[in-house]
ZALUM-547915 format. One record per residue (C-alpha): chain; residue in three letters; residue number from 1; y, z, x. Coordinates in pm, 1 decimal, decimal comma. Example, Ala and Ser with C-alpha at 12.3 -4.5 7.8 and 13.67 -1.06 7.14 Angstrom:
A:ALA:1:-450,0:780,0:1230,0
A:SER:2:-106,0:714,0:1367,0
//
This chain:
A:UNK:1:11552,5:9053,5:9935,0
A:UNK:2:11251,9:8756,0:9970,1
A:UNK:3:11255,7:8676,9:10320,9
A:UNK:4:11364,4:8958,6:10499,8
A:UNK:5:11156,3:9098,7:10772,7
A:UNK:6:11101,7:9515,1:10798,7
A:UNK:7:11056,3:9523,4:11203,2
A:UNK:8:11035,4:9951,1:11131,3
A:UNK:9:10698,8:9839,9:10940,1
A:UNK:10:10612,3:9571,1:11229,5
A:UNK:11:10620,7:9872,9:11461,2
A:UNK:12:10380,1:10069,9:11262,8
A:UNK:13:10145,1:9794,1:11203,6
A:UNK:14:10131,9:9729,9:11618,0
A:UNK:15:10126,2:10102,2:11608,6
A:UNK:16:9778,3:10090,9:11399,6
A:UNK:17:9647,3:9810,9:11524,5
A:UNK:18:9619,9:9974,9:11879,0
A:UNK:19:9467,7:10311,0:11749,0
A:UNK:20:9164,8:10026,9:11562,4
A:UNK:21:9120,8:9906,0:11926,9
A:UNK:22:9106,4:10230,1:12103,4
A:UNK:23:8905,0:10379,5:11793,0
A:UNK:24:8660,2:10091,2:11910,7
A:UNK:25:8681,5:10175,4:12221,2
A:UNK:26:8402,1:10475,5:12188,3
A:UNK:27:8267,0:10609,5:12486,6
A:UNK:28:8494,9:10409,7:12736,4
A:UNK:29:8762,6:10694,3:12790,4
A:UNK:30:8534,6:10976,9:12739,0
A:UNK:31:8223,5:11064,3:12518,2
A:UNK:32:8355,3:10945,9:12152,4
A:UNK:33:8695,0:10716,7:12065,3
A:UNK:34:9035,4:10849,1:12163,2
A:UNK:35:9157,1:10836,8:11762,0
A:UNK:36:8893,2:10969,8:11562,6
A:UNK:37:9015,5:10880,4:11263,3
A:UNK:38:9147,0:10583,0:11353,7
A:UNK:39:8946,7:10406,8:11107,2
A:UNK:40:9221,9:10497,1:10832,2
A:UNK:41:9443,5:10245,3:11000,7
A:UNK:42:9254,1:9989,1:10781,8
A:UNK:43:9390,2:10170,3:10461,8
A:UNK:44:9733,5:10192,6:10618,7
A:UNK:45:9683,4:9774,6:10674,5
A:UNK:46:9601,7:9681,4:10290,6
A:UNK:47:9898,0:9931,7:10179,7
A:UNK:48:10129,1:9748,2:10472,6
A:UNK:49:9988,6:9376,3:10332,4
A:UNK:50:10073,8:9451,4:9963,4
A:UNK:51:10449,3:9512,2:10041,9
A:UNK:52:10466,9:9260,1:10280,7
A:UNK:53:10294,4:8978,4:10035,3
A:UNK:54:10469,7:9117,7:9733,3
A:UNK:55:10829,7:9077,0:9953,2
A:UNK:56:10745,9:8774,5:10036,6
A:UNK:57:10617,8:8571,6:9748,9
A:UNK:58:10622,3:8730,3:9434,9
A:UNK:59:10960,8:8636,0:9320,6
A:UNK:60:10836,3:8288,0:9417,7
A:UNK:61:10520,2:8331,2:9237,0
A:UNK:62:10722,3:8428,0:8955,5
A:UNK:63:10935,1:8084,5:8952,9
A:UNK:64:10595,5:7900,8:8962,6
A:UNK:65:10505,7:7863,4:9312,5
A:UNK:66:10102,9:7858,6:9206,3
A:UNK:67:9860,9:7968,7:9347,6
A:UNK:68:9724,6:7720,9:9551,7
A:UNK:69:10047,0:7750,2:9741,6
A:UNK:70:10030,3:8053,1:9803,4
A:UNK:71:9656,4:8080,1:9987,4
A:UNK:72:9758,1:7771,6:10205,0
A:UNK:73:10071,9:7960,4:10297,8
A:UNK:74:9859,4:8225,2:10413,6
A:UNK:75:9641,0:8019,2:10520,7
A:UNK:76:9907,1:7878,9:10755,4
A:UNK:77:9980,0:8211,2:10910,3
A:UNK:78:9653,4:8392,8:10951,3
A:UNK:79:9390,7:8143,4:10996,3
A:UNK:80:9526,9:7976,2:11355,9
A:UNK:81:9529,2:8322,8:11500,4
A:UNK:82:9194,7:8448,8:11354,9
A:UNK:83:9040,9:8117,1:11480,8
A:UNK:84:9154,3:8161,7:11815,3
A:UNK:85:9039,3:8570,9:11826,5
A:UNK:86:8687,4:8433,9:11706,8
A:UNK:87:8663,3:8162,0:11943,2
A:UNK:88:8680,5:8420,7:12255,1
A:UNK:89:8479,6:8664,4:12093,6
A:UNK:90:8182,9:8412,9:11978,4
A:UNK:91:8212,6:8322,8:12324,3
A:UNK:92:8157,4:8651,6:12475,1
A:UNK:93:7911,7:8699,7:12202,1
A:UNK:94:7686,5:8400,8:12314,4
A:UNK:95:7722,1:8468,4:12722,8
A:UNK:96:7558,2:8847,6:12610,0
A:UNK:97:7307,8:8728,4:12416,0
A:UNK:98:7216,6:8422,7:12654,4
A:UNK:99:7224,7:8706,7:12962,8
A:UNK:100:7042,0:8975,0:12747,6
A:UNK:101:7292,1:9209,2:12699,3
A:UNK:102:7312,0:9204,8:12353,1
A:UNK:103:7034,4:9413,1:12092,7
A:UNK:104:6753,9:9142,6:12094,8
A:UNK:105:6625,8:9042,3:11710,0
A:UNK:106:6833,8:8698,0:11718,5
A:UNK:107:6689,7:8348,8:11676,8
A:UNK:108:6814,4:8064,5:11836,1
A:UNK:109:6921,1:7986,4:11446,6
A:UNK:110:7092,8:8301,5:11403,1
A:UNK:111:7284,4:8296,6:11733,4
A:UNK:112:7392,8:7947,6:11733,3
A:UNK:113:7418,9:7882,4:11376,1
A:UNK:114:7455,7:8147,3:11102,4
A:UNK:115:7676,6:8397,2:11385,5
A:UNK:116:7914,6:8146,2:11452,9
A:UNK:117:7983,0:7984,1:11069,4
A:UNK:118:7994,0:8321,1:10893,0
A:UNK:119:8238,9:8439,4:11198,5
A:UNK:120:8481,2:8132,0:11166,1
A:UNK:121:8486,7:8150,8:10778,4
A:UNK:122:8475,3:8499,4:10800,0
A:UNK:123:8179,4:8558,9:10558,3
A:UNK:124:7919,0:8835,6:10588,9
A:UNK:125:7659,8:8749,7:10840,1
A:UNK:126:7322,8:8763,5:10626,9
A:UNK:127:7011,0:8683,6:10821,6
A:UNK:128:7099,2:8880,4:11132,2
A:UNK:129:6893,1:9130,6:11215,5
A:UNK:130:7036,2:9506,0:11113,4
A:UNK:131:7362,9:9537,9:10824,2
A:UNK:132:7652,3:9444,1:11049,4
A:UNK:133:7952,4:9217,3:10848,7
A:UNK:134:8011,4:9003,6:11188,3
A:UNK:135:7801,2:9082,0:11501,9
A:UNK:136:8074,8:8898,0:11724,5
A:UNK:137:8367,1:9087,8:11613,0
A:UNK:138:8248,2:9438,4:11532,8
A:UNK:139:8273,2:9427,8:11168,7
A:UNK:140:8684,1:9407,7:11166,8
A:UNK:141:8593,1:9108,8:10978,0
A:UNK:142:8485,8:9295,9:10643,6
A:UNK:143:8866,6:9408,8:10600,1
A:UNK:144:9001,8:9019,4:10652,6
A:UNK:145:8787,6:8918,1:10323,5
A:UNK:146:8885,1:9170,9:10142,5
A:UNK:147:9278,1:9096,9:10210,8
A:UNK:148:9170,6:8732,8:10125,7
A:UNK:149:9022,5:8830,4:9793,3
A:UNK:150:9274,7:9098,8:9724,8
A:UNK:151:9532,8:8863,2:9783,3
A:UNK:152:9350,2:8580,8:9536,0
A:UNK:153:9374,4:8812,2:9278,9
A:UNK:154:9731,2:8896,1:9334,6
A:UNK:155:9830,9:8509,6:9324,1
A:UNK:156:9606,5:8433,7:9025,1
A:UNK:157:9761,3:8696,4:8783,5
A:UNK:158:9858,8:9067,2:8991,6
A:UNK:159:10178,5:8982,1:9024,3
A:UNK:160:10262,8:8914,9:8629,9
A:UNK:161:10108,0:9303,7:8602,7
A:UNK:162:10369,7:9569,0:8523,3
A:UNK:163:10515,7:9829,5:8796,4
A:UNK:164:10319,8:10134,5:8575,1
A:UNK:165:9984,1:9930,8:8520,8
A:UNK:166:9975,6:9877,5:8905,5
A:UNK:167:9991,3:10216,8:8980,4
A:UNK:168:9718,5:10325,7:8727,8
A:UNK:169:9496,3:10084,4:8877,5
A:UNK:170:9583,8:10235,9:9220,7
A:UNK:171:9562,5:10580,4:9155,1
A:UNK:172:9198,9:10466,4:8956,0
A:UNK:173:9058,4:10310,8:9236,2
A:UNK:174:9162,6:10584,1:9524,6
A:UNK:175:9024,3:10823,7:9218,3
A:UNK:176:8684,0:10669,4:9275,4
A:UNK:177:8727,5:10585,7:9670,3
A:UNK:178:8744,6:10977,8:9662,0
A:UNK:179:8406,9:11023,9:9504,4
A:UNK:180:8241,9:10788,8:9696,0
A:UNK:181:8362,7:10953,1:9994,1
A:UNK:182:8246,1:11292,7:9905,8
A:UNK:183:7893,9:11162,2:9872,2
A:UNK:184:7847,2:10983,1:10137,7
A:UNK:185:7800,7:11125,4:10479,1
A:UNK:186:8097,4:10886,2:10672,6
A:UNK:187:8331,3:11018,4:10455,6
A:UNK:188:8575,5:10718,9:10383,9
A:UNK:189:8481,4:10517,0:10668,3
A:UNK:190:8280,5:10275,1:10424,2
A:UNK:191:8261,8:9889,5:10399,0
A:UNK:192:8217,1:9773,7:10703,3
A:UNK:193:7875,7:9632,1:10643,4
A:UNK:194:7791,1:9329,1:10491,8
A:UNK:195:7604,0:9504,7:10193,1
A:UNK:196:7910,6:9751,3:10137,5
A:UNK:197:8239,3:9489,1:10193,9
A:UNK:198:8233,8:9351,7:9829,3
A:UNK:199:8182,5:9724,9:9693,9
A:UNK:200:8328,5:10011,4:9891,2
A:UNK:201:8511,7:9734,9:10093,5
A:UNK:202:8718,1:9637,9:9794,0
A:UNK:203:8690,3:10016,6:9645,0
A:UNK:204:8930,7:10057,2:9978,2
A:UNK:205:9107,2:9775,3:10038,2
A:UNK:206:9243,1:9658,7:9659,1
A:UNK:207:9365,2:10049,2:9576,4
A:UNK:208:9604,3:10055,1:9873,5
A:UNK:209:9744,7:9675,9:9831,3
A:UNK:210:9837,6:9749,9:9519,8
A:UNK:211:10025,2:10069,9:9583,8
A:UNK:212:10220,5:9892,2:9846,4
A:UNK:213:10299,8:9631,6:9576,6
A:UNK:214:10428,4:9919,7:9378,2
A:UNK:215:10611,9:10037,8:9650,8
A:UNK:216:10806,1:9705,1:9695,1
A:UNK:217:10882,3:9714,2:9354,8
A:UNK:218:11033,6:10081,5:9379,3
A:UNK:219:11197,9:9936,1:9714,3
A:UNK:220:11389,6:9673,9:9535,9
A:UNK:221:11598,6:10019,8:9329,0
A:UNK:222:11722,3:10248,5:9529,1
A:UNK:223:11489,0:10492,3:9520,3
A:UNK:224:11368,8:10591,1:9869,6
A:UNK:225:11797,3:10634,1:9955,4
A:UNK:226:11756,2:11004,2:9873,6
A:UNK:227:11465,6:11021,6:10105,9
A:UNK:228:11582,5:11142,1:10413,0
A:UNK:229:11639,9:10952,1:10726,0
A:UNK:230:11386,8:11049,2:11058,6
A:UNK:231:11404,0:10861,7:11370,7
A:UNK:232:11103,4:10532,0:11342,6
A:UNK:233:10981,0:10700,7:11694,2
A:UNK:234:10912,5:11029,9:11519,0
A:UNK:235:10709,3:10864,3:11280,8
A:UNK:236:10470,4:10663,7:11458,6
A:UNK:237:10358,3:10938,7:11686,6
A:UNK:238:10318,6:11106,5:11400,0
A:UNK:239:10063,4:10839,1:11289,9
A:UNK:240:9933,2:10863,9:11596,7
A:UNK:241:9853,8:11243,7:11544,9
A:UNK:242:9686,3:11180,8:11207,6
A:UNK:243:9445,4:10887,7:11370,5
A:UNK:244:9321,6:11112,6:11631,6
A:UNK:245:9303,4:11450,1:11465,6
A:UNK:246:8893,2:11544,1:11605,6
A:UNK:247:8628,7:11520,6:11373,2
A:UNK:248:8272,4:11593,4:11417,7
A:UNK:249:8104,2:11512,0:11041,7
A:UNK:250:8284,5:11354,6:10766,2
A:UNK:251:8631,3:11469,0:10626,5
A:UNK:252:8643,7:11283,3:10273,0
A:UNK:253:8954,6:11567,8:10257,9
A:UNK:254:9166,9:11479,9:10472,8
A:UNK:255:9069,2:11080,8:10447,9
A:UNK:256:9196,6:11144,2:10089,9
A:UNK:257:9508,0:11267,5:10186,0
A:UNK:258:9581,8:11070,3:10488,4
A:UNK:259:9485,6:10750,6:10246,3
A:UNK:260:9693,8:10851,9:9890,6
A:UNK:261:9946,1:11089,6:10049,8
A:UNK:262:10025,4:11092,2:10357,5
A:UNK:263:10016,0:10666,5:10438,3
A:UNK:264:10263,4:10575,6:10165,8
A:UNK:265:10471,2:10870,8:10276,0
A:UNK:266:10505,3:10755,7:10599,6
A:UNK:267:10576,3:10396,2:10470,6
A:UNK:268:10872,7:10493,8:10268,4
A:UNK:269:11017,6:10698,9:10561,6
A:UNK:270:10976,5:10387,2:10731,1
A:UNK:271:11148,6:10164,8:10520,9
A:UNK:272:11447,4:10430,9:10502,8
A:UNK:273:11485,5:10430,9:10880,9
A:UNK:274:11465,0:10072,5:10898,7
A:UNK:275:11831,2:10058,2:10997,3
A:UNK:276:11750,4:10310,7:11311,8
A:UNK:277:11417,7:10082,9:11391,2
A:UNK:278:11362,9:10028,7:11770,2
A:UNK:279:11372,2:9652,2:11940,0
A:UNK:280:11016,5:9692,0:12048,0
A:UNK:281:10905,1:9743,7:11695,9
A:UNK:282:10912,3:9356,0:11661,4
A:UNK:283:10731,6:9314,9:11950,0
A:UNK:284:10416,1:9552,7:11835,5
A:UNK:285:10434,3:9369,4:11497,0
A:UNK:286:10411,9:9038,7:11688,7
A:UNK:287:10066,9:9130,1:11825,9
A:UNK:288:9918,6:9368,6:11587,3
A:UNK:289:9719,0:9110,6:11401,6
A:UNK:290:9631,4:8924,0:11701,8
A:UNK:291:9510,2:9232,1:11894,8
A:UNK:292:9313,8:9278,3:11585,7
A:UNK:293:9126,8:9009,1:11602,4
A:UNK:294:9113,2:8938,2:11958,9
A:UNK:295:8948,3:9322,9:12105,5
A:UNK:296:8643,9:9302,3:11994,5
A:UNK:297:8492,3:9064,8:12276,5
A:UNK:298:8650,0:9302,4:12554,7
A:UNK:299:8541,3:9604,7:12340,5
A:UNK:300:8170,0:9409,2:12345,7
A:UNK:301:8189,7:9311,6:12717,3
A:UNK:302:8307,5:9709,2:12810,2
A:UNK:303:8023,9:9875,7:12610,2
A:UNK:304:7727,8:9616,6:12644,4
A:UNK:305:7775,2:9464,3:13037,7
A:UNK:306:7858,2:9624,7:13384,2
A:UNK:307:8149,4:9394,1:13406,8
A:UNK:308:8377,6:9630,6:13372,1
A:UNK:309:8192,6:9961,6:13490,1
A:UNK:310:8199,9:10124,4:13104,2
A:UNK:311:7840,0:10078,0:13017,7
A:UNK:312:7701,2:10382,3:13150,3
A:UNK:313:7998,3:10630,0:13200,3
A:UNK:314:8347,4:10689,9:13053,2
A:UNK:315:8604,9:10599,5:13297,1
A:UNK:316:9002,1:10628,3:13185,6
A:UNK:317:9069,1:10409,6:13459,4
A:UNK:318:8911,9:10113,3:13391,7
A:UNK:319:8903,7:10154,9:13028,7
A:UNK:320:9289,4:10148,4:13073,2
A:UNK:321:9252,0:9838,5:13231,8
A:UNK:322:9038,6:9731,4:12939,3
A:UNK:323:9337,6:9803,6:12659,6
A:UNK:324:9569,6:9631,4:12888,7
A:UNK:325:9353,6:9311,5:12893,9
A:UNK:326:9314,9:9377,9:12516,0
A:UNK:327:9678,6:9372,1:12491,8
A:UNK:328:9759,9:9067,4:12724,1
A:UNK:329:9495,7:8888,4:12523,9
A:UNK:330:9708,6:8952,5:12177,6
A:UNK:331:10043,6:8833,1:12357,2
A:UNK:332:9855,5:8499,0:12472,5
A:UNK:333:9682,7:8458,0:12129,0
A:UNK:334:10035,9:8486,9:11958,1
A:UNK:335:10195,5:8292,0:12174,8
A:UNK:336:9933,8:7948,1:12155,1
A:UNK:337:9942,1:8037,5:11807,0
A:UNK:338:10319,9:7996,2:11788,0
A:UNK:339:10299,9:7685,4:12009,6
A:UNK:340:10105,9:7508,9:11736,9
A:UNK:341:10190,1:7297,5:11474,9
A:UNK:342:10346,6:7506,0:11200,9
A:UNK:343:10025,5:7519,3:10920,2
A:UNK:344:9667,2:7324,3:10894,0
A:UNK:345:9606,6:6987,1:11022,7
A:UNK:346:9591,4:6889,1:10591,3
A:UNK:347:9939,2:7085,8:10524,0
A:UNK:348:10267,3:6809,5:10484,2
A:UNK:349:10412,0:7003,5:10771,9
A:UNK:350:10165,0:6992,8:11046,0
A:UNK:351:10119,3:6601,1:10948,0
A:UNK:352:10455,0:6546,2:10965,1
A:UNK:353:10406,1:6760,1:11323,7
A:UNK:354:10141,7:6545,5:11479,8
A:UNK:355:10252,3:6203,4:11337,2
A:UNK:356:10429,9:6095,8:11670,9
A:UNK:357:10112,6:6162,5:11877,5
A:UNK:358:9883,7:5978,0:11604,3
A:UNK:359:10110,1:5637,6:11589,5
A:UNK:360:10093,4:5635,5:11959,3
A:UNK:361:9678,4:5711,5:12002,2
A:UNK:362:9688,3:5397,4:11714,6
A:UNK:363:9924,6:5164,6:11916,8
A:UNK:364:9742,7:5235,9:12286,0
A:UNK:365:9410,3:5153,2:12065,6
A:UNK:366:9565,1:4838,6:11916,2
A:UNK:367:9689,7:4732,8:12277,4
A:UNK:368:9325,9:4795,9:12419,9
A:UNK:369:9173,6:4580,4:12133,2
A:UNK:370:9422,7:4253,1:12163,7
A:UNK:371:9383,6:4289,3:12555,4
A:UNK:372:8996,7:4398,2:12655,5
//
């Protein structure tokens, strides 16, 4: 079962990603974000990345793949993507700040130095003026360094854990997610801030990748087959009916129960249907992460400048026309990605890639040298 590709889950990832953008998109549509609680797309995310991450490498971490392997694999696919999202978005991020659109408080030190190092590595930006994770890229940030230290943790020893001790540590961490919720007034929208990532961050982040490591597990028995089978279309608008249920204080509830119940409930379905899966499924999964990390400089440019019109008024109009660019920017992030060489510039692979164009740039130089 290693290697194979659930396009039904690929569907419901693009599915999630676009509720993130257009929960982002506050006040460009009309006074608050389309999807609500689109925010608990994140904990759908970490519960998609543990079954993807467990189907893909655990029986190879088993064999004694190591570790080290594994981060540079991931490496490999997320970092060329995330590089390019934070390379438009520190550029829009700069062109505010240079024309004043952006909240003033930031140094010449902070803009062009700290901003920009903490973005690419995506650490928390300390020294900026307020709590935010990563000032260029609205805080989506926090959730990529908790998947990167979630995902250490799995390839150091998570995987060796049992099926049973996975899902007590789960069901203990969603346990006290839940409190946390309940006293605080945001309900489980926590860890987004750079003094909250490494706390509530993880509290929500490492509960729901394991759980959909324990749902691979369960995947590779038959037990979803008695589950029964409802069309993948039915499904995702019903995702998109719990992201934008209204909500005008904070519903630890139903965050609860969207979170522990109803998200791995609507991943098994998912994986039962995957034979009935649409074609354009694929095509969603192809640019959720990339739309994730690519909206935020349209998001910034929509709600902070009069490029577009947004700053002042809601207009469905041109905040359409915002999404679309959001989207358009995912396909042409995916697509340079895929044009590049296949992992880092230190990886065998990509040397093996870019060894043609290096012997030549050494010959020309050679021939310049013996004939000046």
């Amino acid at each position: 079962m290693t290697g194979k590709r659930f396009i039904g889950l690929d569907g419901l990832r693009g599915v999630c990603a676009i509720t993130v953008m257009l929960f982002h998109a506050s006040g460009m549509f009309h006074k608050g974000p389309i999807f609500q609680h689109g925010y608990l797309a994140v904990d759908l995310f970490f519960l998609l990345s543990g079954f993807v991450i467990a189907l893909g490498y655990e029986e190879r971490l088993k064999t004694g793949s190591g570790l080290p392997r594994f981060l540079q694999s991931r490496a490999r696919r997320l970092l060329p993507v995330y590089w390019i999202g934070a390379a438009f978005n520190l550029a829009v991020f700069f062109w505010m700040v240079m024309s004043g659109s952006y909240p003033s408080g930031f140094s010449g030190a902070v803009v062009w130095l700290i901003v920009p190092l903490t973005t690419l590595l995506m650490l928390p930006a300390f020294g900026t003026p307020g709590d935010s994770f990563s000032p260029a890229m609205m805080n989506v940030t926090w959730s990529l360094l908790v998947e990167w230290i979630v995902n250490t943790g799995y390839g150091a020893f998570g995987f060796r854990l049992r099926t049973r001790t996975l899902a007590l540590l789960a069901l203990a961490g969603w346990a006290a997610m839940t409190v946390a919720g309940y006293h605080d007034d945001r309900g489980w929208c926590l860890g987004i801030t750079r003094t909250e990532a490494l706390t509530f961050g993880m509290l929500r982040g490492a509960p729901s990748f394991l759980a959909g490591v324990v749902l691979y597990r369960l995947h590779t028995r038959p037990w979803f087959e008695r589950l029964p089978v409802i069309a993948p279309e039915l499904l995702l608008a019903f995702w998109l009916c719990i992201a934008s249920v209204p909500t005008f204080s904070a519903t630890p509830t139903y965050d609860w129960i969207t979170a522990v119940i109803l998200n791995p409930a609507l991943m098994m379905l998912m994986l039962r249907a995957e034979s009935r899966a649409p074609s354009f499924c694929r095509q969603l999964g192809r640019i959720s992460y990339p739309l994730y990390v690519v909206h935020p400089g349209f998001i910034l440019l929509a709600q902070g400048t009069p490029l577009f019109g947004l700053n002042t008024a809601p207009n469905p109009l041109r905040a359409s026309l915002v999404a679309l660019l959001c989207l358009g920017a995912a396909w042409l992030a995916a697509a340079i990605a895929d044009a590049l060489p296949r992992g880092l510039p230190f990886t065998p692979r990509a040397r093996a890639a870019i060894a043609p164009s290096v012997q030549a740039w050494k010959a020309k130089r050679v021939s310049a040298t013996q004939n000046p």
